[in-house]
MDAnalysis code that builds the backbone (N, CA, C; Angstrom):
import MDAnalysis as mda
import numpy as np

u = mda.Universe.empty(492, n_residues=164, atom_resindex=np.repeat(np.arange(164), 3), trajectory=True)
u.add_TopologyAttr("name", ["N", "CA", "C"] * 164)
u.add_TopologyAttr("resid", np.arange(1, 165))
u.add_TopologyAttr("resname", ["UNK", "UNK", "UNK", "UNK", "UNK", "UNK", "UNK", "UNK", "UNK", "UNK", "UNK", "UNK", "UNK", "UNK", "UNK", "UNK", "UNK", "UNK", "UNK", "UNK", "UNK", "UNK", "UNK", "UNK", "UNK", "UNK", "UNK", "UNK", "UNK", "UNK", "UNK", "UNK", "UNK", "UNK", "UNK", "UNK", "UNK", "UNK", "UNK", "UNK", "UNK", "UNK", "UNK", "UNK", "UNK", "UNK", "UNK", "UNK", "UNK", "UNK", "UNK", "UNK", "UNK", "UNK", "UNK", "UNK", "UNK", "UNK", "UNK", "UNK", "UNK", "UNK", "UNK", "UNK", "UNK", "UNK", "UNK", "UNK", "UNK", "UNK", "UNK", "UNK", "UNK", "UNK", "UNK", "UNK", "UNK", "UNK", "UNK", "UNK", "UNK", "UNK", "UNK", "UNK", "UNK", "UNK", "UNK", "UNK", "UNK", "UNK", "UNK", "UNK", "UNK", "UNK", "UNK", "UNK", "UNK", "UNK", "UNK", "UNK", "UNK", "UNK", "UNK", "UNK", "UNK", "UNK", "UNK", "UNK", "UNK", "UNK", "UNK", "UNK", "UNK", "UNK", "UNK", "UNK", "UNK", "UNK", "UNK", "UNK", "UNK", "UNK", "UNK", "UNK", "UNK", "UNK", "UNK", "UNK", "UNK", "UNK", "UNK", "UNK", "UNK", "UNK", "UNK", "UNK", "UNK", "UNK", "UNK", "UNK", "UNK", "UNK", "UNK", "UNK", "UNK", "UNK", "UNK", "UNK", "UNK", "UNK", "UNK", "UNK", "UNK", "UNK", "UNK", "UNK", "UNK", "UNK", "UNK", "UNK", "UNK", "UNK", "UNK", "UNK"])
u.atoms.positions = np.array([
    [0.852, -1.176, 0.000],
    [0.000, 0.000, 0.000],
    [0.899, 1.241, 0.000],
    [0.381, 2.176, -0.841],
    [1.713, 3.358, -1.103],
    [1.266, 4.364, 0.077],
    [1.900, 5.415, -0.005],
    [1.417, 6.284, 1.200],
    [1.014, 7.576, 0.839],
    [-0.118, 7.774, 1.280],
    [-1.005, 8.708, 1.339],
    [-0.505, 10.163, 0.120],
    [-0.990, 10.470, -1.245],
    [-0.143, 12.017, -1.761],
    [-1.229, 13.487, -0.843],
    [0.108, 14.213, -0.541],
    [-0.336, 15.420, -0.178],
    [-1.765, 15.797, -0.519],
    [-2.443, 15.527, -1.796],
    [-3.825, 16.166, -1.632],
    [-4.897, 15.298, -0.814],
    [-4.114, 13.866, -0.648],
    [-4.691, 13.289, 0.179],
    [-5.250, 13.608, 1.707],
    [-4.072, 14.102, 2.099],
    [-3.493, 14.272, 3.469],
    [-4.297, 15.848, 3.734],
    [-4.268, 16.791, 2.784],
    [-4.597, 17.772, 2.923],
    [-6.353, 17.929, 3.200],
    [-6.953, 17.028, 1.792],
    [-8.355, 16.961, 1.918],
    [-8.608, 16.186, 3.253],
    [-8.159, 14.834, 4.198],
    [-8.503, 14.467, 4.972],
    [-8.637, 15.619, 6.010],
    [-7.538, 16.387, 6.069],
    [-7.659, 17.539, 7.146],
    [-8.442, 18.212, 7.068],
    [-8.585, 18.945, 5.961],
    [-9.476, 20.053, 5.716],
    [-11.102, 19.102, 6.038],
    [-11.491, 17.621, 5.692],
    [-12.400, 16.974, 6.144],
    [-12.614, 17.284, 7.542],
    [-11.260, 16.665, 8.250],
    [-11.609, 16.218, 9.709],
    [-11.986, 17.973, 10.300],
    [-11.486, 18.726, 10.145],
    [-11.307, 19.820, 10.694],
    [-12.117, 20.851, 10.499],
    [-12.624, 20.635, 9.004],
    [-13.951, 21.850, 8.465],
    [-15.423, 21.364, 8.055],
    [-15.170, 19.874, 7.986],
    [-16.300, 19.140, 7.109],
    [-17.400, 19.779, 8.015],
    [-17.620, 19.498, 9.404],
    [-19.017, 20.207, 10.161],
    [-19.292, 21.239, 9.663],
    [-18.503, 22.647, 9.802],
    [-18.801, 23.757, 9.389],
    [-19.294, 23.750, 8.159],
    [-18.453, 23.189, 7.246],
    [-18.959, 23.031, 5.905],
    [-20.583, 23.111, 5.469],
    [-20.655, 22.068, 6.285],
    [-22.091, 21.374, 6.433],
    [-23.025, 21.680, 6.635],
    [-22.721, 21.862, 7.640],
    [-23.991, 22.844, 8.475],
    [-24.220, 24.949, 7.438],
    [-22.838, 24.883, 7.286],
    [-23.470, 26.183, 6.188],
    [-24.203, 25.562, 4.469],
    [-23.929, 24.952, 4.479],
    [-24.385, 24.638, 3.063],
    [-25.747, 23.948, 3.390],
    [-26.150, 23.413, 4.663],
    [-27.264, 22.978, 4.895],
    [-28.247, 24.380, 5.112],
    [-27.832, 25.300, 5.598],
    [-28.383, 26.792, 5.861],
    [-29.358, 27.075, 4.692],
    [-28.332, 27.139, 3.397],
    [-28.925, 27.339, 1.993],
    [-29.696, 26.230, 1.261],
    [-29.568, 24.952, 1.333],
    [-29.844, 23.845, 0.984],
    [-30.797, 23.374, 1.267],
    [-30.656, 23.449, 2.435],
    [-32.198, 22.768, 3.286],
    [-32.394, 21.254, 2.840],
    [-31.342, 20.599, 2.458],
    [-31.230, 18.818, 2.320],
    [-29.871, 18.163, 2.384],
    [-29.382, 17.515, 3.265],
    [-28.797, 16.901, 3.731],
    [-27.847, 16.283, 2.166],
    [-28.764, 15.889, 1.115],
    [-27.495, 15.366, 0.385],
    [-26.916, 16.281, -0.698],
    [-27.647, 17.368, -0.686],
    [-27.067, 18.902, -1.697],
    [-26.244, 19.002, -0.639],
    [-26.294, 19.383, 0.484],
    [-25.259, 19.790, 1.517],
    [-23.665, 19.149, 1.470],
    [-23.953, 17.743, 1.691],
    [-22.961, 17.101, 1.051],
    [-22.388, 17.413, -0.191],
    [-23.353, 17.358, -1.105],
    [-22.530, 17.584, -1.809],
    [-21.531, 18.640, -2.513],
    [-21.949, 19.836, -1.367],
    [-21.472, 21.050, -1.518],
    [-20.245, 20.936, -1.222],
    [-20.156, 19.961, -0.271],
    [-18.781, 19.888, 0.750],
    [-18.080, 19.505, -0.301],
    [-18.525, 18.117, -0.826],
    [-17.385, 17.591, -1.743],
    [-17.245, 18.451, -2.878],
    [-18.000, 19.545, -3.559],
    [-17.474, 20.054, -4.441],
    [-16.223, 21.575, -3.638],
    [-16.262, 21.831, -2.411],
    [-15.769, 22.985, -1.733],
    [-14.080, 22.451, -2.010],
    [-14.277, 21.142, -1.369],
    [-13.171, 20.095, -1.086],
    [-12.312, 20.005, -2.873],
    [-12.838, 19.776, -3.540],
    [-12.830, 19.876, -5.460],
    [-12.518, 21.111, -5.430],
    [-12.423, 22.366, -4.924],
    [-11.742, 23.602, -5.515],
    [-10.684, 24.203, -4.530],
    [-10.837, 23.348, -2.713],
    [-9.421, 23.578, -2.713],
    [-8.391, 22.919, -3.202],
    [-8.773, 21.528, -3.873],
    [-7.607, 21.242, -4.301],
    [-7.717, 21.313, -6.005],
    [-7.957, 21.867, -6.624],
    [-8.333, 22.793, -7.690],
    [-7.205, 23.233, -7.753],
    [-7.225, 24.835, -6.913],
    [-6.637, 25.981, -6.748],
    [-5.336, 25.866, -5.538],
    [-5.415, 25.183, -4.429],
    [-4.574, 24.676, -3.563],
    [-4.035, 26.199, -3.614],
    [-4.668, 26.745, -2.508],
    [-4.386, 27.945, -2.030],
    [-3.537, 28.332, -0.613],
    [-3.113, 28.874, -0.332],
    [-2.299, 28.726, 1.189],
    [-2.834, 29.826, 2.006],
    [-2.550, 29.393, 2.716],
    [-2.971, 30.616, 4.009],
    [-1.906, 30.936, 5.263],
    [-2.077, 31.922, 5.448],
    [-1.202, 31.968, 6.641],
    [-1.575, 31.854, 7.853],
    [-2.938, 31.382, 8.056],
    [-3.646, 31.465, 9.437],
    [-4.923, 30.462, 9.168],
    [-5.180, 29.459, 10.646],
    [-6.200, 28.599, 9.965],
    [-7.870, 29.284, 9.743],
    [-8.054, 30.763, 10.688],
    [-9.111, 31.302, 10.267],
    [-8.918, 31.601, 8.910],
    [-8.118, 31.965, 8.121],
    [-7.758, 32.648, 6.874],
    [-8.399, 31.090, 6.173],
    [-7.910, 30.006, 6.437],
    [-8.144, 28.643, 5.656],
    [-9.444, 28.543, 5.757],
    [-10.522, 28.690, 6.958],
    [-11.665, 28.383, 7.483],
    [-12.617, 29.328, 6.441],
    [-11.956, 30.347, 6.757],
    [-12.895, 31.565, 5.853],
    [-13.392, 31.365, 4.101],
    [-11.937, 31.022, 3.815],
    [-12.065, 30.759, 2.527],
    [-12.890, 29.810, 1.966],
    [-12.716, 28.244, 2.799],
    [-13.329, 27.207, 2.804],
    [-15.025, 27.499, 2.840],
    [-15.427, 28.602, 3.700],
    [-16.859, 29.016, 4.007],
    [-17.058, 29.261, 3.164],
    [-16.493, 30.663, 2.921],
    [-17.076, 31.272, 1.407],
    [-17.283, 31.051, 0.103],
    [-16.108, 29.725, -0.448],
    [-16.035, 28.872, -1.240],
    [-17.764, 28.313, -1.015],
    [-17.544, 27.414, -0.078],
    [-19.042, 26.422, 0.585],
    [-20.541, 27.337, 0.090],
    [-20.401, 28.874, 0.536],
    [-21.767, 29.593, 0.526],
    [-22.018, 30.189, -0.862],
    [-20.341, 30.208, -1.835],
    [-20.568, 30.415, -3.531],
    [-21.460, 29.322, -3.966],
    [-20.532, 28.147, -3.621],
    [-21.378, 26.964, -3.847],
    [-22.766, 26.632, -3.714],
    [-23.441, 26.970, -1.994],
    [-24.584, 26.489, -2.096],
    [-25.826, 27.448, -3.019],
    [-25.444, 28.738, -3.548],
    [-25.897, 29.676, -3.860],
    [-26.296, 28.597, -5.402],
    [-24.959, 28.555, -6.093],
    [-24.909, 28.112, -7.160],
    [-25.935, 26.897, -7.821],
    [-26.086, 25.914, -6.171],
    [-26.479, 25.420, -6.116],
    [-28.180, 25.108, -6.247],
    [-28.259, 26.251, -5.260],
    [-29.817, 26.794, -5.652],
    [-30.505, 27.718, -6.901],
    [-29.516, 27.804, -7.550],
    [-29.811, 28.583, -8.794],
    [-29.873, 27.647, -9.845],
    [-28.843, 26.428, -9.755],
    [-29.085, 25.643, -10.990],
    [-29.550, 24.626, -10.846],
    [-30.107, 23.995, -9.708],
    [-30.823, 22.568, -9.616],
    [-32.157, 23.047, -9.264],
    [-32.832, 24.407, -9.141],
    [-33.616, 24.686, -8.311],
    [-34.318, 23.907, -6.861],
    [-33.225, 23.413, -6.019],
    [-33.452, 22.561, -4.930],
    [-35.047, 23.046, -4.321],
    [-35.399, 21.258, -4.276],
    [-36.456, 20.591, -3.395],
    [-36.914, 21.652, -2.498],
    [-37.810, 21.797, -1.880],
    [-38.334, 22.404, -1.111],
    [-38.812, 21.343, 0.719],
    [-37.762, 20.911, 0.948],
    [-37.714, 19.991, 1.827],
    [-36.848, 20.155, 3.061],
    [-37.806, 20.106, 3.902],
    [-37.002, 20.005, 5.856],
    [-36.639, 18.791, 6.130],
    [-35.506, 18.501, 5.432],
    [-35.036, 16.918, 5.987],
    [-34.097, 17.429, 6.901],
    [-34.172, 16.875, 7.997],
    [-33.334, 17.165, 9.673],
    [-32.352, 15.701, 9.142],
    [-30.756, 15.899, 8.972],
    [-30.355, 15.442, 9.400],
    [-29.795, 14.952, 10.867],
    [-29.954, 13.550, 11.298],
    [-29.701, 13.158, 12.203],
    [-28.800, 13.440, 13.308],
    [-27.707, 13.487, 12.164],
    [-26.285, 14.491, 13.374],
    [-26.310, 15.829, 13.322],
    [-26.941, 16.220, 12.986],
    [-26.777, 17.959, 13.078],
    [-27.730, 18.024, 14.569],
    [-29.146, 17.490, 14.431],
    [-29.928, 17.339, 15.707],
    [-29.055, 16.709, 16.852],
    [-28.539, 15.493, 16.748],
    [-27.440, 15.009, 18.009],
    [-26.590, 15.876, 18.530],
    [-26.213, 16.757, 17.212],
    [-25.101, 17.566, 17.928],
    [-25.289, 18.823, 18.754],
    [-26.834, 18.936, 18.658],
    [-27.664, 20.249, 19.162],
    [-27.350, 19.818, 20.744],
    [-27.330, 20.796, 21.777],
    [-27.398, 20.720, 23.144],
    [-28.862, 20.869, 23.307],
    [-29.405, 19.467, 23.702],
    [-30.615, 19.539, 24.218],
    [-31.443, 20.713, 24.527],
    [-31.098, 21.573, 25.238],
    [-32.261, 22.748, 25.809],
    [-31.814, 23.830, 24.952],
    [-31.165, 23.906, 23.778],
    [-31.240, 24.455, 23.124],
    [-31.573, 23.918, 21.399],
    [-32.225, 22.974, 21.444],
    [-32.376, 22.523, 19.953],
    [-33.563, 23.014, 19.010],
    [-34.770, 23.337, 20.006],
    [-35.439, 24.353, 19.999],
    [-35.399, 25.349, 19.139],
    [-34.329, 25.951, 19.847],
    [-33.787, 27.627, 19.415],
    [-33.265, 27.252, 18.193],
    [-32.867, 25.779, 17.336],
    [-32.207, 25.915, 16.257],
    [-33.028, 25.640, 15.484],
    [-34.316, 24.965, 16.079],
    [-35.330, 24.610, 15.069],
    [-36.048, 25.690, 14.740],
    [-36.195, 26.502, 15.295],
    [-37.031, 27.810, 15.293],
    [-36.086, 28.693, 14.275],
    [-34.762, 28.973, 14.253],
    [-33.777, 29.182, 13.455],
    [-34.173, 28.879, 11.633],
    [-34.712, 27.307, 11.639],
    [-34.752, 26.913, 10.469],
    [-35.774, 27.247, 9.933],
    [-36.672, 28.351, 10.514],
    [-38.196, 28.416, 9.606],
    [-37.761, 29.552, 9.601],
    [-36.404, 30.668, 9.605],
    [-36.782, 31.957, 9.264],
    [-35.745, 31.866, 7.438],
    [-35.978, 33.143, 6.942],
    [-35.541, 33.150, 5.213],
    [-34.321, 32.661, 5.687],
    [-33.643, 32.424, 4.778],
    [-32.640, 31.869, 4.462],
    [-31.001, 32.858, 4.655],
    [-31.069, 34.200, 4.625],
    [-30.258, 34.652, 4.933],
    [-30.052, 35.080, 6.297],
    [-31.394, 35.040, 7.125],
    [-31.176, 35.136, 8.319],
    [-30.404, 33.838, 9.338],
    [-31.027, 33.106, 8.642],
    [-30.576, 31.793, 9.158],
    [-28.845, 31.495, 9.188],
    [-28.567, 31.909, 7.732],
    [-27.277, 32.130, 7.121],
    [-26.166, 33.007, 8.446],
    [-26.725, 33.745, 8.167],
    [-26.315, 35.098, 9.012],
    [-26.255, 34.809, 10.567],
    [-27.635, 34.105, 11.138],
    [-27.226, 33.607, 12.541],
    [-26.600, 32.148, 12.856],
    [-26.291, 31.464, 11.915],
    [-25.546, 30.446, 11.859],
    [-23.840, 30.739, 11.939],
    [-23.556, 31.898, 11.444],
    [-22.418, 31.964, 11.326],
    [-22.110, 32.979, 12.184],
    [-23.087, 33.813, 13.023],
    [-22.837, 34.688, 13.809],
    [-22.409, 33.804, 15.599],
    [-23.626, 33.095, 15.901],
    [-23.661, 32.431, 16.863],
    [-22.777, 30.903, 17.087],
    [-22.947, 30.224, 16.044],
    [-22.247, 28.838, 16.038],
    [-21.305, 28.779, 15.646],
    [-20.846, 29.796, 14.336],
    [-19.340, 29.658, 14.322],
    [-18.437, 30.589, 14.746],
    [-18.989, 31.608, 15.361],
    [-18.238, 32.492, 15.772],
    [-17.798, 34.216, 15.248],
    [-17.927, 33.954, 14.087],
    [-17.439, 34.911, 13.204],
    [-17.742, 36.307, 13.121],
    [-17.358, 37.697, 13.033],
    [-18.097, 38.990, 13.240],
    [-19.182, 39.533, 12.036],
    [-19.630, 40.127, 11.956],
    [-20.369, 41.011, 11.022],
    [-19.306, 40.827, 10.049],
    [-18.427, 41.624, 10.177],
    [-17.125, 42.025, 8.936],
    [-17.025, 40.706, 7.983],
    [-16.782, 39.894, 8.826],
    [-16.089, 38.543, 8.575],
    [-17.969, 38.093, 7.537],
    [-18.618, 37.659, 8.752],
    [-19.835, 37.419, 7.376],
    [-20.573, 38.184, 6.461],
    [-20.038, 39.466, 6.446],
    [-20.211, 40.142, 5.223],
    [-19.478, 39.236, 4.327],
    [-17.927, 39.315, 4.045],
    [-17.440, 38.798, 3.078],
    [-17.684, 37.132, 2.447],
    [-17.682, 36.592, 3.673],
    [-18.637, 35.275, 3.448],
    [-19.666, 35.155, 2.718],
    [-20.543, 35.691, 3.032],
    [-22.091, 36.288, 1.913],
    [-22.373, 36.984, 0.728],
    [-20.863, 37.608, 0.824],
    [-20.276, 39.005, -0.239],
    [-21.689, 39.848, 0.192],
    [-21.947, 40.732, 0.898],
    [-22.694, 41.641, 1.392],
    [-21.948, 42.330, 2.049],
    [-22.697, 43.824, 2.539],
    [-22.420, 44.953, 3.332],
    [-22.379, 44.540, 4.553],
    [-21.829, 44.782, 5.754],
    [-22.130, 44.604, 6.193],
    [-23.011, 44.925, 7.816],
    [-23.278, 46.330, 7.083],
    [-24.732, 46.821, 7.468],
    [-25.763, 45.674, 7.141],
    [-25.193, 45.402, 5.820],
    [-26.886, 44.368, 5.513],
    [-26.923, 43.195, 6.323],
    [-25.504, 42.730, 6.433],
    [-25.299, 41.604, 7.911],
    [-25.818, 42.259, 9.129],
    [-25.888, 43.505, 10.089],
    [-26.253, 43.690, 11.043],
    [-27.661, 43.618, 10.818],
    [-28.373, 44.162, 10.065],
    [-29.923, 44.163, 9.943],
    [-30.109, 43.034, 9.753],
    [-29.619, 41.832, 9.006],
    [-30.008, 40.541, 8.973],
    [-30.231, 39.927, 10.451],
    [-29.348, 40.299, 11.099],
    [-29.266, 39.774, 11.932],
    [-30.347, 40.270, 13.325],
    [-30.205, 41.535, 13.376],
    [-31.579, 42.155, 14.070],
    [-32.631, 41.481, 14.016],
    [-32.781, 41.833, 12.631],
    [-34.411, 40.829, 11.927],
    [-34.582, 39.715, 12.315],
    [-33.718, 38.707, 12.260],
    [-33.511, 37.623, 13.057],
    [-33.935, 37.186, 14.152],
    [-33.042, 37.953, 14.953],
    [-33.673, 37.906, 16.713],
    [-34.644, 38.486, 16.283],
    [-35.433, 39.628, 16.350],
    [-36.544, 40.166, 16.182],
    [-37.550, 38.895, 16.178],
    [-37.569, 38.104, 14.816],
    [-38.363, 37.549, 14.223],
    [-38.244, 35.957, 15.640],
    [-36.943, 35.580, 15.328],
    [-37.000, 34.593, 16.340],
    [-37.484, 34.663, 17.942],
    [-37.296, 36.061, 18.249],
    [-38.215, 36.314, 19.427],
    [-39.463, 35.780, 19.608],
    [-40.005, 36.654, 18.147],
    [-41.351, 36.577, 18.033],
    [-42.062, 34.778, 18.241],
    [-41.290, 34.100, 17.542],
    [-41.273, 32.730, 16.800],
    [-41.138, 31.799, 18.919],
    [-40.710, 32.078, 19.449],
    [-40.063, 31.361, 20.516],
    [-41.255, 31.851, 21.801],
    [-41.656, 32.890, 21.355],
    [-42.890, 33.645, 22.186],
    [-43.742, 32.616, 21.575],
    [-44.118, 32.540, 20.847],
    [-45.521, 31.721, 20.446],
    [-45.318, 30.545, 20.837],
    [-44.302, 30.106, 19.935],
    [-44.383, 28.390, 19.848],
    [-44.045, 27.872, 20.984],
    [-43.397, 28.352, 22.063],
    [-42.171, 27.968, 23.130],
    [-43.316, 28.630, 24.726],
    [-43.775, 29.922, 24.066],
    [-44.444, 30.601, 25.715],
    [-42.984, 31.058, 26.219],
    [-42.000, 31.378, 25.715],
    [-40.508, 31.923, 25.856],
    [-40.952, 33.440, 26.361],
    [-40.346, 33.801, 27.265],
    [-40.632, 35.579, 27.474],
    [-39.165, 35.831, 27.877],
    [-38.957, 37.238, 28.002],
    [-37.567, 37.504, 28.174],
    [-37.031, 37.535, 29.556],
])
């Protein structure tokens, strides 16, 4: 058995290390578990495409996102994807119980809000940062995100009896 070539070694990493994130953003836009996938594997297909370097692993992470959210865009423009709430299994496992709720409630608002609080709250990232991710202003990221809570307030009041 020969040993492993560099794009090998590289895609396993970039797997072990980004595949969740991946995922879970391309599931944002997707809304099905196997477009999602397959976003990943095409994200995975243009870093080693282009085999780009970075000097920092946020710098790697970022790119990898934004790559992922060209993609799922693309995605929804040329397959015109299903109109389907398939919950993958591990994304729910990986939810912290008393908050899974709050992510399900997450998944019934548009799609850029969702976008926007997915990457605000779970992965960490600032306004600035998911502007460029989204390629938007990112004024239009803060109002996304307002709207958001706003709306998810609203959404967690009803369905939940949630008050502040």
């Amino acid at each position: 058995m020969s040993e492993p070539s560099y794009a090998e070694l590289r895609a396993r990493k970039v797997l072990s290390e980004y595949g969740d994130s991946i995922f879970r953003l391309a599931f944002t836009f997707v809304h099905n578990a196997q477009d999602a996938q397959e976003v990943v594997q095409d994200t995975l297909i243009q870093m080693l495409r282009y085999d780009p370097s970075f000097d920092t692993e946020k710098q790697e992470k970022g790119w990898l996102l934004k790559t992922a959210a060209n993609l799922s865009r693309n995605k929804l423009k040329f397959n015109k994807v299903r109109e389907t709430d398939e919950l993958d299994e591990r994304l729910k496992a990986e939810e912290k119980p008393d908050l899974a709720f709050v992510w399900d409630a997450v998944k019934t608002l548009p799609r850029d809000y969702q976008s926007a609080i997915y990457l605000f709250y779970k992965e960490g990232y600032s306004t600035k940062e998911i502007a460029e991710i989204l390629k938007k202003r990112e004024s239009s990221v803060r109002s996304d995100l307002a709207r958001a809570r706003k709306q998810l307030k609203l959404i967690l009041k009803e369905d939940y009896d949630f008050e502040e």
